[in-house]
Every structure is written in C-alpha cells, then in structure tokens.
PyMOL Python script that loads the backbone (N, CA, C, O; Angstrom):
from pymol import cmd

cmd.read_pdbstr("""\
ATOM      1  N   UNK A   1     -62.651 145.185  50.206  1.00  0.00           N
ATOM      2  CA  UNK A   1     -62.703 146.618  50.428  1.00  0.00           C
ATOM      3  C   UNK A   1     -63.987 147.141  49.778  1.00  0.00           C
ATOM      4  O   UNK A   1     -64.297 147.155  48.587  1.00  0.00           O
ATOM      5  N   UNK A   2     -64.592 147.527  50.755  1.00  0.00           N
ATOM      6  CA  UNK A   2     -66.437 148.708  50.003  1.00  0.00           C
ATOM      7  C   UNK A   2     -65.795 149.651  49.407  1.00  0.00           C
ATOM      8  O   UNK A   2     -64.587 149.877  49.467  1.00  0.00           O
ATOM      9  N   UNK A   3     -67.210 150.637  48.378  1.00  0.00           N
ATOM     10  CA  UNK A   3     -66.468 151.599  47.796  1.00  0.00           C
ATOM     11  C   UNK A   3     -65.866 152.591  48.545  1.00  0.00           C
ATOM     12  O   UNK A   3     -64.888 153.250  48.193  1.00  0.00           O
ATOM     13  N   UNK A   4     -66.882 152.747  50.288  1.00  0.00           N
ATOM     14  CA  UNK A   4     -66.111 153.892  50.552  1.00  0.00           C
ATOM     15  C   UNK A   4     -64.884 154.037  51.329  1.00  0.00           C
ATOM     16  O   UNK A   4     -64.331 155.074  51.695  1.00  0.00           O
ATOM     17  N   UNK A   5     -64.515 152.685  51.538  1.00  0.00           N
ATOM     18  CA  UNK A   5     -63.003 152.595  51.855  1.00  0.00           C
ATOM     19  C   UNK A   5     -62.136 152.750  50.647  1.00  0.00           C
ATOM     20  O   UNK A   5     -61.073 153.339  50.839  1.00  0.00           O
ATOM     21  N   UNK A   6     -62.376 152.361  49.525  1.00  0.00           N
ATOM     22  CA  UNK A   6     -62.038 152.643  48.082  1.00  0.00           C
ATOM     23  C   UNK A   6     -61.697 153.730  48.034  1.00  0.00           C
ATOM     24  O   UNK A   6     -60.552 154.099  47.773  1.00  0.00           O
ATOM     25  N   UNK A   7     -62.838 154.574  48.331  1.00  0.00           N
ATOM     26  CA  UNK A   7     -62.719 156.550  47.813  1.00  0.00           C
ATOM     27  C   UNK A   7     -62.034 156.827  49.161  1.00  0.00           C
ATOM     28  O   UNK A   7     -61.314 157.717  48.706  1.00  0.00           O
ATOM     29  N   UNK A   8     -61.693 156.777  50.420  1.00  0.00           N
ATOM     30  CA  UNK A   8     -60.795 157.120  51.503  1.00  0.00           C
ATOM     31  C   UNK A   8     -59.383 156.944  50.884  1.00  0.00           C
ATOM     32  O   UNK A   8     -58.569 157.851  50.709  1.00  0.00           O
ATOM     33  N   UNK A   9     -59.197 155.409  50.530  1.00  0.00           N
ATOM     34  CA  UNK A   9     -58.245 155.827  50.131  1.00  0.00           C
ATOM     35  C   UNK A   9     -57.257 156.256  48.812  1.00  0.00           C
ATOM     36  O   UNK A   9     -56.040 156.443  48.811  1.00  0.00           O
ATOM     37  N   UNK A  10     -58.139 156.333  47.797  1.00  0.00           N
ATOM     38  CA  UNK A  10     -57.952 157.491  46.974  1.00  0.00           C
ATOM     39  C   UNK A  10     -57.850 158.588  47.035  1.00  0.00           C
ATOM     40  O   UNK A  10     -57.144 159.294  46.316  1.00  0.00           O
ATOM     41  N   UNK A  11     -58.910 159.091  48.371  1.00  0.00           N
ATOM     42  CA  UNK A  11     -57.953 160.615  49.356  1.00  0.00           C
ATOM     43  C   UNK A  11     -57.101 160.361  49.658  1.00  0.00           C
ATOM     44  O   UNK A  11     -56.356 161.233  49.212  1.00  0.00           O
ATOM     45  N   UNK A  12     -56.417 159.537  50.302  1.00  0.00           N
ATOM     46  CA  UNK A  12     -55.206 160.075  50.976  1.00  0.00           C
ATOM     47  C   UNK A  12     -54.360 159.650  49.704  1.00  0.00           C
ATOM     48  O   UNK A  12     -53.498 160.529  49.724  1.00  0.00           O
ATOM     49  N   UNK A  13     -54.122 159.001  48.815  1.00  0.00           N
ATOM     50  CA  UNK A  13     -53.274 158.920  48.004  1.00  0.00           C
ATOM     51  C   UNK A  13     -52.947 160.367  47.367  1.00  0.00           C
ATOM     52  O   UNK A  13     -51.867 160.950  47.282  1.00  0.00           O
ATOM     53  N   UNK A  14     -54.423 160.807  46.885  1.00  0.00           N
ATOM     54  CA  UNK A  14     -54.566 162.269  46.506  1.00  0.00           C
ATOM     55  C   UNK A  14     -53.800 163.517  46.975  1.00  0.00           C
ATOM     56  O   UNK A  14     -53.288 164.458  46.369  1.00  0.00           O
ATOM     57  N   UNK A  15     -53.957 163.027  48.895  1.00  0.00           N
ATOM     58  CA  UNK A  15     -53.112 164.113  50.144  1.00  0.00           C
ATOM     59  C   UNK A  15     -52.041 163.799  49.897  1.00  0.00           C
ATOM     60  O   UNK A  15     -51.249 164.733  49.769  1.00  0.00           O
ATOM     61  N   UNK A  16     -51.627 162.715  49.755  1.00  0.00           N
ATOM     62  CA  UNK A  16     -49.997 162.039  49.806  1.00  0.00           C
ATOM     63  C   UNK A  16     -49.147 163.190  48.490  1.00  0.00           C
ATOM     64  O   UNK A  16     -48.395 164.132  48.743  1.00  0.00           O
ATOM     65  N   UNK A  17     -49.516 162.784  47.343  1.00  0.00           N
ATOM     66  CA  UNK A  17     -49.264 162.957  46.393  1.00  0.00           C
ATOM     67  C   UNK A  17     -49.078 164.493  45.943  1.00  0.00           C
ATOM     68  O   UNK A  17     -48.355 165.030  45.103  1.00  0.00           O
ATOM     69  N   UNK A  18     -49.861 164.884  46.687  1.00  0.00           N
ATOM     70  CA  UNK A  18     -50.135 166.432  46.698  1.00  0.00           C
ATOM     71  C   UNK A  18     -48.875 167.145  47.209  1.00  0.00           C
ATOM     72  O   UNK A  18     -48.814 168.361  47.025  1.00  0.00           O
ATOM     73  N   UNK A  19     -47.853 166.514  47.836  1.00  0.00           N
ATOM     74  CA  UNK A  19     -46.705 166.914  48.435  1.00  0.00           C
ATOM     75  C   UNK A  19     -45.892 166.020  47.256  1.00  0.00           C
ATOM     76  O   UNK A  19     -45.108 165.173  47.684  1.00  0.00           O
ATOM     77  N   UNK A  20     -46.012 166.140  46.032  1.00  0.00           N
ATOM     78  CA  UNK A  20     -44.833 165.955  45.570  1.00  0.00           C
ATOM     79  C   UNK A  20     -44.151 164.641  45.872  1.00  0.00           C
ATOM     80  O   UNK A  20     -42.940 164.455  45.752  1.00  0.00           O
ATOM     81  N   UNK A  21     -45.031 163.749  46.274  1.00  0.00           N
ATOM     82  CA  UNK A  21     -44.672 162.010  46.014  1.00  0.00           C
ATOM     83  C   UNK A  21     -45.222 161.506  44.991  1.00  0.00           C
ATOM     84  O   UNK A  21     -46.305 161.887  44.549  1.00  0.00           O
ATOM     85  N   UNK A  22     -44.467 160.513  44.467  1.00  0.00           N
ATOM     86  CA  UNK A  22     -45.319 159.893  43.256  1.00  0.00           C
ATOM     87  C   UNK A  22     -45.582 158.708  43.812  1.00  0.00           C
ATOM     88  O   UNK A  22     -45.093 158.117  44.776  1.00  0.00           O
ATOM     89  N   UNK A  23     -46.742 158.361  42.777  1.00  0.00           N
ATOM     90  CA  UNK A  23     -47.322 157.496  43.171  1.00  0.00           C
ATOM     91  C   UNK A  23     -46.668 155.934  43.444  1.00  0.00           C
ATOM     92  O   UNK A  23     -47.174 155.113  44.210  1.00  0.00           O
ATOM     93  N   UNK A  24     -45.306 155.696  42.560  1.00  0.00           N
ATOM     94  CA  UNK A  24     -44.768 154.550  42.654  1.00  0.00           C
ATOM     95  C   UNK A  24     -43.957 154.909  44.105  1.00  0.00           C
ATOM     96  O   UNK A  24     -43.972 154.062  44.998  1.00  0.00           O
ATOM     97  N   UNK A  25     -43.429 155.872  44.251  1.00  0.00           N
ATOM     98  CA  UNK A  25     -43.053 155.819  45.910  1.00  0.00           C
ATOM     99  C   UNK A  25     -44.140 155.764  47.267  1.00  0.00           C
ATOM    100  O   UNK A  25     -44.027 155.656  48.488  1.00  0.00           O
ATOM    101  N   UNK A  26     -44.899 155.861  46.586  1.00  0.00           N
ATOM    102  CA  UNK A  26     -46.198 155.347  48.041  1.00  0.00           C
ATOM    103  C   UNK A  26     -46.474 154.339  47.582  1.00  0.00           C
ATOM    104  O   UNK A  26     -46.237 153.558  48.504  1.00  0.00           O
ATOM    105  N   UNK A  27     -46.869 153.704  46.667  1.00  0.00           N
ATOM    106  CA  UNK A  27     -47.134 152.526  46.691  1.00  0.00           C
ATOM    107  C   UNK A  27     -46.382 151.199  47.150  1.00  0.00           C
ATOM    108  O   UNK A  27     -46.928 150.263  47.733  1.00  0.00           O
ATOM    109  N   UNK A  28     -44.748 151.288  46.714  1.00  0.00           N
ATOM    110  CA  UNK A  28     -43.364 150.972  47.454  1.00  0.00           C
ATOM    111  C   UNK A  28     -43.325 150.796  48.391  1.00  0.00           C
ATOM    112  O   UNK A  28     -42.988 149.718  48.882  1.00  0.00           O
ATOM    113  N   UNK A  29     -43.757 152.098  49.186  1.00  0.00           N
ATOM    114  CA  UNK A  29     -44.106 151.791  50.992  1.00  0.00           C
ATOM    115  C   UNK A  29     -45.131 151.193  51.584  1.00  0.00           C
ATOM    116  O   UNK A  29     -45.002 150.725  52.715  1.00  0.00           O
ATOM    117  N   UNK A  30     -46.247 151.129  50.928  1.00  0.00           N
ATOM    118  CA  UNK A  30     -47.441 150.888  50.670  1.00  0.00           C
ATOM    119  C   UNK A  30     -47.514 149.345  51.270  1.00  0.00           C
ATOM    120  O   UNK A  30     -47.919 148.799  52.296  1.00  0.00           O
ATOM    121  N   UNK A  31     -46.934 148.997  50.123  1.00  0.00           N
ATOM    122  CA  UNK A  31     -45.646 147.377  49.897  1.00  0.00           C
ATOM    123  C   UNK A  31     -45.378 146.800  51.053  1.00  0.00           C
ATOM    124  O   UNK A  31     -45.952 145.853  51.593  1.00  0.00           O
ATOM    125  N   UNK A  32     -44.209 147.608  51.504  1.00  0.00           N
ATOM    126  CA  UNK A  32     -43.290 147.466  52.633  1.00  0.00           C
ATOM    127  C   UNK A  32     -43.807 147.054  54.121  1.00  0.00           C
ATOM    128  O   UNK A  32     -43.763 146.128  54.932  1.00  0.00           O
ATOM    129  N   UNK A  33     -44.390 148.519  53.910  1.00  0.00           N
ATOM    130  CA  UNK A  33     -45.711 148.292  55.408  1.00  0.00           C
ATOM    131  C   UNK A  33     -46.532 147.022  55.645  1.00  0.00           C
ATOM    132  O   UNK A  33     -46.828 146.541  56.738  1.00  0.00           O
ATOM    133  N   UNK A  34     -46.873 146.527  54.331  1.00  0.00           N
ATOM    134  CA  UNK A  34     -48.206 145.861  54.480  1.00  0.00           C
ATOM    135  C   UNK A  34     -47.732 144.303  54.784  1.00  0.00           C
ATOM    136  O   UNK A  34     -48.408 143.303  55.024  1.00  0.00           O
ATOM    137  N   UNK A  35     -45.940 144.546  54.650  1.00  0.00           N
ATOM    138  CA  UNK A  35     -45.651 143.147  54.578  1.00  0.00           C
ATOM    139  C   UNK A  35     -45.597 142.623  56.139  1.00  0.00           C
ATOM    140  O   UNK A  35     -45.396 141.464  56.502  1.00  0.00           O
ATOM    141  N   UNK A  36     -45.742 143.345  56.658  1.00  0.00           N
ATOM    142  CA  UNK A  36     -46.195 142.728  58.290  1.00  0.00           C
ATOM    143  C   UNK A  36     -46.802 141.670  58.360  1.00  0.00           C
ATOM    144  O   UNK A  36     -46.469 140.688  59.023  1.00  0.00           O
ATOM    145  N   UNK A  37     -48.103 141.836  57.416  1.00  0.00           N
ATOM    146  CA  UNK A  37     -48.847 140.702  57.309  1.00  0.00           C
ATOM    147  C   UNK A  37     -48.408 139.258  57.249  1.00  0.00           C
ATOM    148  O   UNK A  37     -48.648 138.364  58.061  1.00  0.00           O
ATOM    149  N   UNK A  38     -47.553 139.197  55.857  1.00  0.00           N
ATOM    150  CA  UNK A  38     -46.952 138.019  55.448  1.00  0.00           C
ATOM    151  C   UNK A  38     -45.998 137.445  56.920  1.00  0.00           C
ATOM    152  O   UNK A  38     -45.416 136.365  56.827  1.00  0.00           O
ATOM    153  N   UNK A  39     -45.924 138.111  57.999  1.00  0.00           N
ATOM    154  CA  UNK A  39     -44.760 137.426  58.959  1.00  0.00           C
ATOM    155  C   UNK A  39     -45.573 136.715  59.703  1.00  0.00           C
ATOM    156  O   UNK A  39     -46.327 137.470  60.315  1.00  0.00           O
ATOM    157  N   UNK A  40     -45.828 135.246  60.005  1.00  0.00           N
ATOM    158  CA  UNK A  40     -47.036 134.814  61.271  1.00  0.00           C
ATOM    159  C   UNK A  40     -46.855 135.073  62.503  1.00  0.00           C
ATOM    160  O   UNK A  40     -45.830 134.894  63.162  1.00  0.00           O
ATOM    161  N   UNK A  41     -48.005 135.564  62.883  1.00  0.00           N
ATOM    162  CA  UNK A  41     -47.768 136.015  64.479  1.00  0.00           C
ATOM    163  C   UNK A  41     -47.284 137.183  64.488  1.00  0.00           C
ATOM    164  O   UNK A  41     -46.814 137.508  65.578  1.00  0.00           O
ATOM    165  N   UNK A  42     -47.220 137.997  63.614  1.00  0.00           N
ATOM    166  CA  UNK A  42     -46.975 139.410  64.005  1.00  0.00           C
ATOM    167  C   UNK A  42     -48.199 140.462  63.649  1.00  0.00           C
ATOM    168  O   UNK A  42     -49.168 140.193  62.939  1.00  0.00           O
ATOM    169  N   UNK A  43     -48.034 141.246  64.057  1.00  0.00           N
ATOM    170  CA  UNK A  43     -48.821 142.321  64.035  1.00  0.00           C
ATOM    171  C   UNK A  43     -48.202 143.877  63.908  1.00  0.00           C
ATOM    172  O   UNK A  43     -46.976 143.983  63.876  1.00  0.00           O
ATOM    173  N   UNK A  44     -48.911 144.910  63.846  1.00  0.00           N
ATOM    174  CA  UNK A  44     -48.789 146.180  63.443  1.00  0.00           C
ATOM    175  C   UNK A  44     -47.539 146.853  64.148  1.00  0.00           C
ATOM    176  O   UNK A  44     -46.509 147.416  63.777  1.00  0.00           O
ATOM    177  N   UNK A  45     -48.387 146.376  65.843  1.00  0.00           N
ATOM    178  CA  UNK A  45     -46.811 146.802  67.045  1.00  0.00           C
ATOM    179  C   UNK A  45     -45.663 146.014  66.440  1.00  0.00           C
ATOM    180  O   UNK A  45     -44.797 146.596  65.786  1.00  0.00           O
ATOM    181  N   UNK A  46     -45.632 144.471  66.678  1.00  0.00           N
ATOM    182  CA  UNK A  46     -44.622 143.880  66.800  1.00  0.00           C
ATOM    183  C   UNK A  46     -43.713 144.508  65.299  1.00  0.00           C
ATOM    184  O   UNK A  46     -42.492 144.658  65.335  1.00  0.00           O
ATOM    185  N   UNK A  47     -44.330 144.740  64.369  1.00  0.00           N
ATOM    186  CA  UNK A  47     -44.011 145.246  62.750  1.00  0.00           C
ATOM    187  C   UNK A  47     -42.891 146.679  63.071  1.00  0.00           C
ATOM    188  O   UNK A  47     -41.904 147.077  62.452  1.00  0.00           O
ATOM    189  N   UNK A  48     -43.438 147.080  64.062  1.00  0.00           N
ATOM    190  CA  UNK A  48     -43.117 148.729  64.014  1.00  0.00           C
ATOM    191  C   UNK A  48     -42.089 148.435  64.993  1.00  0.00           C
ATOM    192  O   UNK A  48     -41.219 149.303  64.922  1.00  0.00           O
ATOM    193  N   UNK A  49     -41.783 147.399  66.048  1.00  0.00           N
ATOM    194  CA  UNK A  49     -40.938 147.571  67.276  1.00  0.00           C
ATOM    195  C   UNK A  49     -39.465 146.924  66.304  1.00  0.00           C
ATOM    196  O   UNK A  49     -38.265 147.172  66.415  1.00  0.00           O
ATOM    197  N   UNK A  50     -40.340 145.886  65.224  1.00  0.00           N
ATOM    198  CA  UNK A  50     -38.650 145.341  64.766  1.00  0.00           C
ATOM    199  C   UNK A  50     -38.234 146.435  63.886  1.00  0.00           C
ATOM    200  O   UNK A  50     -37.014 146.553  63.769  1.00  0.00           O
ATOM    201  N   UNK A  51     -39.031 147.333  63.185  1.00  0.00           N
ATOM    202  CA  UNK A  51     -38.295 148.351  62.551  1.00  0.00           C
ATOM    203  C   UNK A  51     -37.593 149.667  63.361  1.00  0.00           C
ATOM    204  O   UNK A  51     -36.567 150.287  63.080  1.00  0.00           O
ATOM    205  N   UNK A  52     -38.468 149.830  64.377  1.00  0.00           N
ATOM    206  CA  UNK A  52     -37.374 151.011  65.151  1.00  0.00           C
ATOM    207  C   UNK A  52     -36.118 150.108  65.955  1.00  0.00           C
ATOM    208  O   UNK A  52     -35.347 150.541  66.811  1.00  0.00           O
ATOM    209  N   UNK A  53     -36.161 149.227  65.594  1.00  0.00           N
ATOM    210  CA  UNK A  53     -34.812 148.747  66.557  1.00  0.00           C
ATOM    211  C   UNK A  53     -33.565 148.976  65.402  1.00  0.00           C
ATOM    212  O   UNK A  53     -32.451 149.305  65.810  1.00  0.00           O
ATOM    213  N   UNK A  54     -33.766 148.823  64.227  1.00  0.00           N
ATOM    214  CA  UNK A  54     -33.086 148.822  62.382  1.00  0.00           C
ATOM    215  C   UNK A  54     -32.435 150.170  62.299  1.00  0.00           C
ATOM    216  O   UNK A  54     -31.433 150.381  61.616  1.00  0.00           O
ATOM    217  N   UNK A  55     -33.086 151.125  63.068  1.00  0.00           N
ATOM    218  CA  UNK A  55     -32.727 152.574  62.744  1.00  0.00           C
ATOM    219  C   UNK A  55     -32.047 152.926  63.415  1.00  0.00           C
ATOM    220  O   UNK A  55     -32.220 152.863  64.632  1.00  0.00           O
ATOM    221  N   UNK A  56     -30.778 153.545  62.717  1.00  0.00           N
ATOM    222  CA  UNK A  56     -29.958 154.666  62.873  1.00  0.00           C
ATOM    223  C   UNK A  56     -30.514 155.448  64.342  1.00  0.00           C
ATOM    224  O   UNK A  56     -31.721 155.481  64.582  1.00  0.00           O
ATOM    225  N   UNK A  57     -29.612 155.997  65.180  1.00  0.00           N
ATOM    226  CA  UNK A  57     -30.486 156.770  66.409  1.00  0.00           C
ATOM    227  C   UNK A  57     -30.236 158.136  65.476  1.00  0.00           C
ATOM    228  O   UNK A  57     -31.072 158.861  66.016  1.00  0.00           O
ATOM    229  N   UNK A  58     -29.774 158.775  64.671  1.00  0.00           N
ATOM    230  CA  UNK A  58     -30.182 159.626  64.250  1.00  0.00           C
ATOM    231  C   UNK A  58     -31.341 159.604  63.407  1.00  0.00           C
ATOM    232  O   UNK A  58     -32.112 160.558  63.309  1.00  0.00           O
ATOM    233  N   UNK A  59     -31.417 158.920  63.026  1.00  0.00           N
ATOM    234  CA  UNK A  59     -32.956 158.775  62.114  1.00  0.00           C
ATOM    235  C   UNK A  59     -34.540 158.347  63.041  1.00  0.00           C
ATOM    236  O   UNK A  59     -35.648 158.333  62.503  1.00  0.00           O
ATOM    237  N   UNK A  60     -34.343 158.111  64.128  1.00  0.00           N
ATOM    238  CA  UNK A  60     -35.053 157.171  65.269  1.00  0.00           C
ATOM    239  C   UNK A  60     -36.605 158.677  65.517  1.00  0.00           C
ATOM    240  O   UNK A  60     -37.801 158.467  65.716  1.00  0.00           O
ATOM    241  N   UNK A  61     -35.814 160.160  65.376  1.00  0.00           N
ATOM    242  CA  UNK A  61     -36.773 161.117  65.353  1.00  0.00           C
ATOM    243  C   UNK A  61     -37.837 161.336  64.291  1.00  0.00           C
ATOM    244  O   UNK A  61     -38.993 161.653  64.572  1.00  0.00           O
ATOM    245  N   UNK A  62     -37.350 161.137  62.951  1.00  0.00           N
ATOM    246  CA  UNK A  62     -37.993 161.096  62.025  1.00  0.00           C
ATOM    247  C   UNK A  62     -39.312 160.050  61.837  1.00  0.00           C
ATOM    248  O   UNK A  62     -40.495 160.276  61.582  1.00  0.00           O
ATOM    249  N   UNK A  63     -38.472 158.662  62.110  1.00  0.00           N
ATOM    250  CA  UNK A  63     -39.741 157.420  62.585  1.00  0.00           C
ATOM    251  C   UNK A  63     -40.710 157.827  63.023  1.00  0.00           C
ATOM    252  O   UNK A  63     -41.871 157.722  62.627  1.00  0.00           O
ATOM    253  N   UNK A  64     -40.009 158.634  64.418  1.00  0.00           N
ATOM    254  CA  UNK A  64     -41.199 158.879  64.921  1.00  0.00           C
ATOM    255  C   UNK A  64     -42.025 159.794  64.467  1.00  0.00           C
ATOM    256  O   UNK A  64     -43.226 159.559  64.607  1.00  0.00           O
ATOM    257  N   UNK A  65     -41.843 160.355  64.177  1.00  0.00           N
ATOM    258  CA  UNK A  65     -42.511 161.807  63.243  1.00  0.00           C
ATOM    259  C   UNK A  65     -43.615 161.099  62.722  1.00  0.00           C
ATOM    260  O   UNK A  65     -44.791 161.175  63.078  1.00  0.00           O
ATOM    261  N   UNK A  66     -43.016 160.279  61.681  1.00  0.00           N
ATOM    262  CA  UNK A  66     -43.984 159.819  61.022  1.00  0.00           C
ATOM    263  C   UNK A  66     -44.956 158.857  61.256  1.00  0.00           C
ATOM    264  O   UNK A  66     -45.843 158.630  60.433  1.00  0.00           O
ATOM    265  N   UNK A  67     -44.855 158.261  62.338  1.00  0.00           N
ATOM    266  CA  UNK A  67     -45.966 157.264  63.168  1.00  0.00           C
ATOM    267  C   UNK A  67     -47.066 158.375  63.801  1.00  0.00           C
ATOM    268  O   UNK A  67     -48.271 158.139  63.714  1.00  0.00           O
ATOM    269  N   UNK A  68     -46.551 159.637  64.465  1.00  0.00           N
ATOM    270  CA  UNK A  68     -47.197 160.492  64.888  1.00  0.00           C
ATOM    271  C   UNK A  68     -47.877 161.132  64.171  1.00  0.00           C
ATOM    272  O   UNK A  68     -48.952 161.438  64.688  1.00  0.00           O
ATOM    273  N   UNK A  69     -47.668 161.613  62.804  1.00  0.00           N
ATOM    274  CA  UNK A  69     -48.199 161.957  61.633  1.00  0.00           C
ATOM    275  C   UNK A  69     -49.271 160.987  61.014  1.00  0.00           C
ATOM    276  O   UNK A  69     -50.396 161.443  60.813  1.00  0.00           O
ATOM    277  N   UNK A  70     -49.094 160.148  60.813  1.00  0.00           N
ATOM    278  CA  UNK A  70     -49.997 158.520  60.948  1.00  0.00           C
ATOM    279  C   UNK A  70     -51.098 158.767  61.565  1.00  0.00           C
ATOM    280  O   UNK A  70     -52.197 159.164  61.179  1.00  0.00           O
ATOM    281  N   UNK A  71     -50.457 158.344  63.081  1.00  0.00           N
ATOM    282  CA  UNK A  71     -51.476 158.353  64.038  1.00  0.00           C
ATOM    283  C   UNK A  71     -52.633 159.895  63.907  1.00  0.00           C
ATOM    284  O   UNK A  71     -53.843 160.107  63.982  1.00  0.00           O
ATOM    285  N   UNK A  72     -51.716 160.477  63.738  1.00  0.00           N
ATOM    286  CA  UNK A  72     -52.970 161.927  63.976  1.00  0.00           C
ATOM    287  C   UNK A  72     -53.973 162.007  62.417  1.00  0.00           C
ATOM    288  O   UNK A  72     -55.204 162.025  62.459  1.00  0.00           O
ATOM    289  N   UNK A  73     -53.336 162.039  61.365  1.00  0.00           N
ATOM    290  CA  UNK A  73     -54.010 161.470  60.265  1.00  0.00           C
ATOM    291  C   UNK A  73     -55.296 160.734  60.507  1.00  0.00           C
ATOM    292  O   UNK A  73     -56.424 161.226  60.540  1.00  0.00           O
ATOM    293  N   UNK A  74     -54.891 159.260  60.699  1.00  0.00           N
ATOM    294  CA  UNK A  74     -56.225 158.330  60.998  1.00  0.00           C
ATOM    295  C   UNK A  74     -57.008 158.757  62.082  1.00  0.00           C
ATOM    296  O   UNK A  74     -58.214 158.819  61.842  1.00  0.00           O
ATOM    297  N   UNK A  75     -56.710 159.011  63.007  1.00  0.00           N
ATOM    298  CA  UNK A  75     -58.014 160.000  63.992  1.00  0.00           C
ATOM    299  C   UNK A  75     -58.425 160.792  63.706  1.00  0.00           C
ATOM    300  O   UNK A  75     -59.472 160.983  64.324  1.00  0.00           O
ATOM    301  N   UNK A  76     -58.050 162.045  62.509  1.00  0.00           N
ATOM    302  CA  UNK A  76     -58.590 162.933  62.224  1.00  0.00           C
ATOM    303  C   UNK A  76     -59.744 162.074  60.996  1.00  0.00           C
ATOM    304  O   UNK A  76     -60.817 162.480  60.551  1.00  0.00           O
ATOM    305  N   UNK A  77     -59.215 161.156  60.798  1.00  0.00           N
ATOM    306  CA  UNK A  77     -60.200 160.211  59.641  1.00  0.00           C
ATOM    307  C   UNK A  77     -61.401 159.893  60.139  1.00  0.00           C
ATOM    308  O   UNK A  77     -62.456 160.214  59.593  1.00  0.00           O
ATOM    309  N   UNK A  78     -61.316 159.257  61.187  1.00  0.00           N
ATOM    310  CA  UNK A  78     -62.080 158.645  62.314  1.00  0.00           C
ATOM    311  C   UNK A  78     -62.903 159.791  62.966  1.00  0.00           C
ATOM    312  O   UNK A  78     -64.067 159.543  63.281  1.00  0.00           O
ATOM    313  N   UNK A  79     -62.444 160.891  63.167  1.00  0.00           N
ATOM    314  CA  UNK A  79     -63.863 162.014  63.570  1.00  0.00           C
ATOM    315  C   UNK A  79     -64.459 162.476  62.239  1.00  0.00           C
ATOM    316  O   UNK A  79     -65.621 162.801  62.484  1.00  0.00           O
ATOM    317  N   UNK A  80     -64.242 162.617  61.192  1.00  0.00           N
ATOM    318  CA  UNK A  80     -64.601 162.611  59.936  1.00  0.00           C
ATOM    319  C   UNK A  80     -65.707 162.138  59.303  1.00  0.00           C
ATOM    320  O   UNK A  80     -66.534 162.728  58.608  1.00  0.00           O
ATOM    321  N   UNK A  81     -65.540 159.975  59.925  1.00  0.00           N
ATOM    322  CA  UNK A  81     -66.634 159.157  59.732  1.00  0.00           C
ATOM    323  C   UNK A  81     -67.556 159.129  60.520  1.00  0.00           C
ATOM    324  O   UNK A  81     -68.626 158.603  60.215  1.00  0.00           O
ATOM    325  N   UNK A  82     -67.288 159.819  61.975  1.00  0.00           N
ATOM    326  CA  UNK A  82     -68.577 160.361  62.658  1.00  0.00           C
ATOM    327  C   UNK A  82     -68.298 159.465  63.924  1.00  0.00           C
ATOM    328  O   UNK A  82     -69.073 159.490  64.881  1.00  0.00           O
TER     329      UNK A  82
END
""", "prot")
cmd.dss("prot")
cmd.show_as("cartoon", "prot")
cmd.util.cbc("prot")
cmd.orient("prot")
C-alpha cells in the first residue's frame, strides 16, 4: 500500500467513525470482508452472493443498502482521483 492509499484510507476510517462507530467495529468488519480472500477461487461477487443467500429476507434490504452505499462511496472516490 503507497502513502496515498494509506491517507484514503485513513479518510474513510475518519468518515466511518464520524458516525459514531468505533474503530474496533470497523476494523471487525474490515476482518470479515477481507476474508474473501483467504477462500481459493473466490472473489468479491462470489464473497457477496454467498453472503446474501445467509440473510434473513428481512434483513436482505439493508445488505443492500449497504453495497449501494459502498458502491456510491468508491465512485465518488474515483471522481475525486480524477
């Protein structure tokens, strides 16, 4: 990681946090998320399709919320870096 992926994401930890998360609960998820990696042969989709299948259909809106929240996040990142 360069520094200025470093300082990106020390912003968003900053944004995160700013709503009253602490830092050991993002980092937790942080965790969680990243463990996609460790599965071989999977990836980000395949990561996200075995977790919305796990959820509650009442909870299935919220998921999404927050992938959409995600998603709009990092594009707003991405016009940012030019």
């Amino acid at each position: 990681m360069d520094e200025e992926e470093r300082d990106e994401e020390e912003s968003l930890e900053e944004f995160i946090c700013s709503f009253d998360f602490t830092e050991e609960e993002m980092m937790a998820v942080r965790d969680e998320l990243d463990s996609y990696r460790t599965i071989p042969g999977s990836n980000l989709a395949k990561y996200i399709r075995r977790v919305a299948v796990t959820i509650e259909e009442d909870d299935r809106p919220a998921f999404l919320k927050g992938i959409m929240v995600g998603a709009a996040i990092r594009l707003a990142a991405d016009r940012d870096r030019g």
